[in-house]
matplotlib code that plots the C-alpha trace (Angstrom):
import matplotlib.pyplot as plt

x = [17.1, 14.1, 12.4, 11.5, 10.1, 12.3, 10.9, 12.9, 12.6, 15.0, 17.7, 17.7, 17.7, 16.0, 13.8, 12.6, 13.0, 13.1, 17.2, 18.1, 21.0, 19.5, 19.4, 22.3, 24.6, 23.8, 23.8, 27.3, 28.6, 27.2, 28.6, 31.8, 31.6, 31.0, 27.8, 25.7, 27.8, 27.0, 28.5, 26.1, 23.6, 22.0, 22.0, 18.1, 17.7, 20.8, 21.4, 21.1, 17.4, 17.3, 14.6, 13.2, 15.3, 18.0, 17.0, 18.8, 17.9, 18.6, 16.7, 14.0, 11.3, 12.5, 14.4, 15.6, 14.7, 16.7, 16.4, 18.1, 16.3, 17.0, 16.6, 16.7, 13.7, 10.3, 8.0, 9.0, 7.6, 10.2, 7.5, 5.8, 9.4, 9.7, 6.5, 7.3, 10.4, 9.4, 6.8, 8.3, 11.6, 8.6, 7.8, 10.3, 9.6, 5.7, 7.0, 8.8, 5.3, 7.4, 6.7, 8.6, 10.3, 12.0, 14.1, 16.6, 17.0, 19.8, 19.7, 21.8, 21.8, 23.3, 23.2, 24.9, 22.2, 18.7, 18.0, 18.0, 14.3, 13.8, 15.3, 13.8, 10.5, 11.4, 12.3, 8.7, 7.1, 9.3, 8.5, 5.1, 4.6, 6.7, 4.0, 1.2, 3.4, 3.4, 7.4, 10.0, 12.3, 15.2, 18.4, 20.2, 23.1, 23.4, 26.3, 26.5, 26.8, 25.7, 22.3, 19.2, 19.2, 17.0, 15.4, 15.7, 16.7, 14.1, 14.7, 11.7, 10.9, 9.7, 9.0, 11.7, 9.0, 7.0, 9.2, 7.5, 10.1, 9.7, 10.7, 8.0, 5.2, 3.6, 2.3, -1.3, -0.8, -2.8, -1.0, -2.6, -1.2, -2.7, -2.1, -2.3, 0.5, 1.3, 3.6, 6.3, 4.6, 2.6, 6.5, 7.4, 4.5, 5.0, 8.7, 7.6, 4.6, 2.4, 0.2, -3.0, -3.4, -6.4, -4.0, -1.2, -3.3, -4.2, -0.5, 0.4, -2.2, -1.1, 2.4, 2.4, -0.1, 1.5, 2.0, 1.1, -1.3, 2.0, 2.3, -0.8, -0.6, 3.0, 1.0, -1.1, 0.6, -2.4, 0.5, 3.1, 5.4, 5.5, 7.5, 6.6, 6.9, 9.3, 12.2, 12.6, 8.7, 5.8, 7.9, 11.2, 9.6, 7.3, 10.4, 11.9, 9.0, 9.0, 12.5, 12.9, 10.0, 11.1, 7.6, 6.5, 3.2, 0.5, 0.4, -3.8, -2.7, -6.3, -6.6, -3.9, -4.9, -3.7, -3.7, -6.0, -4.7, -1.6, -2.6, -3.0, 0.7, 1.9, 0.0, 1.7, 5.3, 5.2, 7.3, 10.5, 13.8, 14.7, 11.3, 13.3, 16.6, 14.3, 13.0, 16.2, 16.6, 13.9, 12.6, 14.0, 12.0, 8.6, 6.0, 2.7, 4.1, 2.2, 3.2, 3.2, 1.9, 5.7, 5.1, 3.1, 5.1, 8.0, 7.0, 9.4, 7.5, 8.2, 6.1, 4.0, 1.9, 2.7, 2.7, 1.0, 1.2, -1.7, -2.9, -6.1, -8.0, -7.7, -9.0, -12.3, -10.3, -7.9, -10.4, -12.4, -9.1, -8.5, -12.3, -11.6, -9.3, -10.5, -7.2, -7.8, -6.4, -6.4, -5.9, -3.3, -1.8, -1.5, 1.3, 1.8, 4.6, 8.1, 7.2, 9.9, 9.3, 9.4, 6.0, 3.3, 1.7, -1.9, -4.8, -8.0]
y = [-20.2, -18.1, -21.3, -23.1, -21.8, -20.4, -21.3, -18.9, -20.1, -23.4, -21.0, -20.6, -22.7, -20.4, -17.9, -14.8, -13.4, -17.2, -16.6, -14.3, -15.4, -17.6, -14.9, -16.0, -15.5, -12.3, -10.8, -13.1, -10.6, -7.9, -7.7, -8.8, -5.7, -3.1, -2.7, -1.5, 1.4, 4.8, 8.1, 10.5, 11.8, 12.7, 9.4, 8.7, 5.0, 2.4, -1.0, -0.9, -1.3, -4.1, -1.9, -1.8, 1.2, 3.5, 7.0, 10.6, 13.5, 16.8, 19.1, 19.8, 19.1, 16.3, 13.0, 10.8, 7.2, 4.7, 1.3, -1.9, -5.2, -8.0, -11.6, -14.6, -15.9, -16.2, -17.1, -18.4, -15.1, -12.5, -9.8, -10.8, -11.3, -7.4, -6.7, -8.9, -7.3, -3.9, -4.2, -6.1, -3.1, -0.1, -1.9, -0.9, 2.9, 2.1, 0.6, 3.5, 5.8, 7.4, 8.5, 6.6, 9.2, 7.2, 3.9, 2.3, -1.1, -3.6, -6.4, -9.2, -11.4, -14.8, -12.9, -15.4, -18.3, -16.3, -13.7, -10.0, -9.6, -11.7, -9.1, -6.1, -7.8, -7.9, -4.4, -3.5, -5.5, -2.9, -0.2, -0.7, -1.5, 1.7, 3.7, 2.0, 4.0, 7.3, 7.1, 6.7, 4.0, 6.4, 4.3, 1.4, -0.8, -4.2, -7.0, -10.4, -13.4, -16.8, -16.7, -14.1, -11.5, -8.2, -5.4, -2.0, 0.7, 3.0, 6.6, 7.6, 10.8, 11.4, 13.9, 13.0, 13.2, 10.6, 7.8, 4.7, 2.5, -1.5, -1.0, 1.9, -0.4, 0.1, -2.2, -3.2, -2.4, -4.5, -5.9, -6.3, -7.8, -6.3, -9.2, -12.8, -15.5, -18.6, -16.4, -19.0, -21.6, -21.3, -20.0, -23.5, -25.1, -22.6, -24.1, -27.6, -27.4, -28.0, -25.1, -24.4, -21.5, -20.1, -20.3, -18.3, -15.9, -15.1, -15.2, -12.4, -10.3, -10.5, -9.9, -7.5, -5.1, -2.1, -1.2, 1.9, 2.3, 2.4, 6.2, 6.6, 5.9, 7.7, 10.6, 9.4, 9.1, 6.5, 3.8, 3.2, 1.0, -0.6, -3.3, -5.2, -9.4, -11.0, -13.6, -14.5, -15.0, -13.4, -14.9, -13.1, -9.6, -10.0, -10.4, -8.4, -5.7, -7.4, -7.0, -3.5, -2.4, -4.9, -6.4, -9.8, -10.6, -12.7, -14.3, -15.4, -18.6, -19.1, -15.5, -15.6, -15.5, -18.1, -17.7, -20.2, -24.0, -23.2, -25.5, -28.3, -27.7, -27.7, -31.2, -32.6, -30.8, -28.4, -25.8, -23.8, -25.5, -22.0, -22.5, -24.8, -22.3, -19.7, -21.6, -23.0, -19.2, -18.1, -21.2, -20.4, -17.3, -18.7, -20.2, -22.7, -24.1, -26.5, -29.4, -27.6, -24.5, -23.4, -23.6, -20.6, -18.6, -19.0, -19.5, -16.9, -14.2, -12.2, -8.8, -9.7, -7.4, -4.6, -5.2, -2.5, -1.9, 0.9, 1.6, -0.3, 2.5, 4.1, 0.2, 2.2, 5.1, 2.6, 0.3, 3.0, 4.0, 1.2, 1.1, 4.3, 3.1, 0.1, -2.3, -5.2, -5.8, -9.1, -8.6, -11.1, -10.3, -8.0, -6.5, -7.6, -6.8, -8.6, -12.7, -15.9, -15.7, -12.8, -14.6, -16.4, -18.3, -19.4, -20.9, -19.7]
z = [-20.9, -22.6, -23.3, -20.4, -16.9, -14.7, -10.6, -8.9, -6.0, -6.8, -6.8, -3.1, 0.1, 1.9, 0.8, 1.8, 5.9, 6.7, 5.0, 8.0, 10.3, 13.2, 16.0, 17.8, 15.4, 14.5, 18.1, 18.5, 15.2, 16.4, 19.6, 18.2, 16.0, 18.7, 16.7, 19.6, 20.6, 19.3, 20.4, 17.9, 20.2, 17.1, 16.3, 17.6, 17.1, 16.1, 16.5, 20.5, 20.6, 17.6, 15.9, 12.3, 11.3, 11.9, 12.7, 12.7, 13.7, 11.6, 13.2, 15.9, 13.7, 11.4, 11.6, 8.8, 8.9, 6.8, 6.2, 3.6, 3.4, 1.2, 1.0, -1.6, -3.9, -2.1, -5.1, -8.4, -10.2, -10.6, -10.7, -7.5, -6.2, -6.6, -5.5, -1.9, -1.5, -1.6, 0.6, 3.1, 2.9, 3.1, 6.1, 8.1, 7.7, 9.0, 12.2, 13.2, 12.8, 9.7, 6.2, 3.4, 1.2, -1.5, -2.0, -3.7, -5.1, -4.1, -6.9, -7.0, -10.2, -12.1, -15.4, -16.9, -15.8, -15.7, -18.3, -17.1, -18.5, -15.1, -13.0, -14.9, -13.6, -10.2, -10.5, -12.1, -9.2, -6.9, -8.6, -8.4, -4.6, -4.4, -6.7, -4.3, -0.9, -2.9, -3.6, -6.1, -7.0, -6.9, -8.0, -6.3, -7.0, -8.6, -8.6, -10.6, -8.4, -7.8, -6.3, -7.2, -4.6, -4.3, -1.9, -1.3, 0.9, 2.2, 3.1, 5.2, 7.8, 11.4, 14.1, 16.9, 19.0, 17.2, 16.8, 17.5, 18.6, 19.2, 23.1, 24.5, 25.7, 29.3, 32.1, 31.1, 26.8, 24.3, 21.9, 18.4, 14.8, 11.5, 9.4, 9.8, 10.9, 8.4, 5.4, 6.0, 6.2, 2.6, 1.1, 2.0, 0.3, -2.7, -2.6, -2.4, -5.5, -2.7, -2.4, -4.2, -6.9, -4.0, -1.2, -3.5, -4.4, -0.2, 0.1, -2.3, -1.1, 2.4, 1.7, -1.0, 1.8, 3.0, 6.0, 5.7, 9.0, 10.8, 9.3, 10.7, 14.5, 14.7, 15.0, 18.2, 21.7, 22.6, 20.6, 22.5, 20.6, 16.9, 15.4, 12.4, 12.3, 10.3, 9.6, 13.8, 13.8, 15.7, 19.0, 18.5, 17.9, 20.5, 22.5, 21.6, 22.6, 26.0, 26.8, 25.8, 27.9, 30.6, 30.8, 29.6, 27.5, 27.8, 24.4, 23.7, 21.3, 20.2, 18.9, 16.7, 13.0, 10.3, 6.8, 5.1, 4.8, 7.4, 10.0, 7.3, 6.3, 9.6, 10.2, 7.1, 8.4, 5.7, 7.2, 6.8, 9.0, 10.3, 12.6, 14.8, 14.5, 15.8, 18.7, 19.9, 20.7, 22.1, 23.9, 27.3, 27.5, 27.1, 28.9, 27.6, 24.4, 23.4, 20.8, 17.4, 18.7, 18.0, 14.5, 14.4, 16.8, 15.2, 11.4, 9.7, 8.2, 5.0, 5.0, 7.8, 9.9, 12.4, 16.3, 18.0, 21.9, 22.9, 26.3, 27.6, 28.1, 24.3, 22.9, 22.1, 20.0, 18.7, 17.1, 16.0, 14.4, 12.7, 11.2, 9.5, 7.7, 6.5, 8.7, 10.5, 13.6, 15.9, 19.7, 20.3, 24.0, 27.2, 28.8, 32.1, 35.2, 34.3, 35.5, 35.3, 31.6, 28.7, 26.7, 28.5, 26.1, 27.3, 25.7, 27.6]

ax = plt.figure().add_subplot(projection="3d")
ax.plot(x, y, z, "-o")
ax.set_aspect("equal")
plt.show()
């Protein structure tokens, strides 16, 4: 086992978000569960809303955020692995305007197929994305089983009245992404030996990026909503947005950023199968699809970028904002009065 390469990612079908249940099924269990009912009134955010995290409050001036995400192989490193996975668990904390406080590690491992020196460096990789968001790598818990597993749960706080849910958007909101689309896409070609040792390396560095400016605008009223994209695609959280403001969006198609070498894949159908699974959910609710164009709306994303909703008429403080400190951020849609359809996709 020591002496030959292990590819981790040959130990999972999927990999990464693009491993989530297809939408569907999950609000099917969900609602089967009684999932969405809550009668804590402390209870501030739960699974009603479909956000990024559950948050409690515990007193007038603080309110605990908690998280758990987790998924199967994404890279064949083990240390990038780690690294992937805490980012894209931190994540969640950002898109609720909220400081990260500390995490924990969920690992599940083969030990008796791949070596535990593997899953100590997914752990490092962890451990030092969580170093990078100021935090600790508190504890966690670990089980043997068939296929590599790991993530974290993150502990983060808030002001209750700084909460920055995914359903607070207004009439007339921009709508910007701080990274760029395609993640799925170049996991695929990762998987598949396909993609370059250039294109790998603009794929960790997207991934592994915190979201950290999240922390940031949960201190400014001029942001209205956050939500961060990943495993149902840019489409299903955008939807998401819409729904819980009751709005739809104009989705600008041509100002939506790609990673280098995605379109290329997408010509040569070098893309994950739970694209389709997402679209067969969401495809009643949208408008101006064009051929492929639902490749990249629905390319399952692992530590992608934040969704921010801000007001029309703070764009000059908001990109101001966002030049400070040194984040990039693509204007990608408008919010617009409830139409026919949730997501008007146009290509003006």
């Amino acid at each position: 086992m020591e002496n030959s390469p292990v590819l981790l990612t040959e130990w999972s079908e999927g990999s990464g978000c693009g491993c989530k249940i297809a939408p569907a099924v999950l609000e099917q269990i969900l609602h089967a569960s009684g999932s969405f009912a809550s009668k804590d009134t402390q209870l501030l955010v739960g699974n009603s809303s479909k956000d990024d995290a559950a948050v409690y409050q515990v007193s007038e001036e603080i309110a605990v955020i908690n998280t758990v995400d987790f998924f199967t192989p994404i890279v064949d490193d083990a240390f990038d692995f780690g690294r992937i996975s805490a980012a894209n668990a931190i994540s969640d904390v950002y898109a609720m305007g909220g400081k990260p406080l500390f995490a924990n590690a969920i690992l599940c491992w083969p030990v008796e197929k791949l070596s535990p020196e593997l899953a100590a460096k997914a752990l490092a990789g962890a451990k030092q994305i969580c170093n990078e968001a100021g935090i600790e790598l508190a504890g966690g818990h670990s089980i043997a089983g068939k296929d590599p597993v790991f993530g974290l749960s993150v502990t983060g706080m808030v002001h209750p009245r700084k909460i920055k849910k995914n359903e607070g958007s207004q009439e007339g909101d921009l709508l910007f992404l701080t990274k760029p689309l395609g993640l799925g896409v170049l996991a695929t070609a990762i998987k598949r030996k396909k993609i370059t040792p250039e294109e790998y390396q603009k794929f960790l560095e997207v991934a592994c990026q915190l979201n950290r400016i999240g922390e940031i605008l949960g201190n400014h009223e001029e942001v209205h909503a956050i939500t961060d994209v990943t495993g149902f695609g840019l489409l299903g959280h955008a939807l998401e947005m819409a729904e819980g403001a009751d709005l739809s969006i104009q989705l600008y198609f041509h100002q939506l950023p790609l990673l280098e070498g995605v379109n290329e894949y997408i010509q040569g159908f070098v893309f994950p199968d739970n694209t389709y699974r997402n679209w067969n959910a969401f495809q009643g609710k949208v408008s101006g699809v064009e051929g492929m164009d639902l490749v990249v709306l629905c390319d399952p994303q692992t530590s992608g970028g934040l969704l921010i909703s801000v007001a029309e008429e703070n764009l000059d403080w908001f990109e101001m904002t966002m030049a400070l400190h040194r984040q990039t951020a693509w204007k990608v849609g408008k919010f617009l009065q409830k139409g026919d359809f949730r997501i008007q996709v146009v290509h003006d």
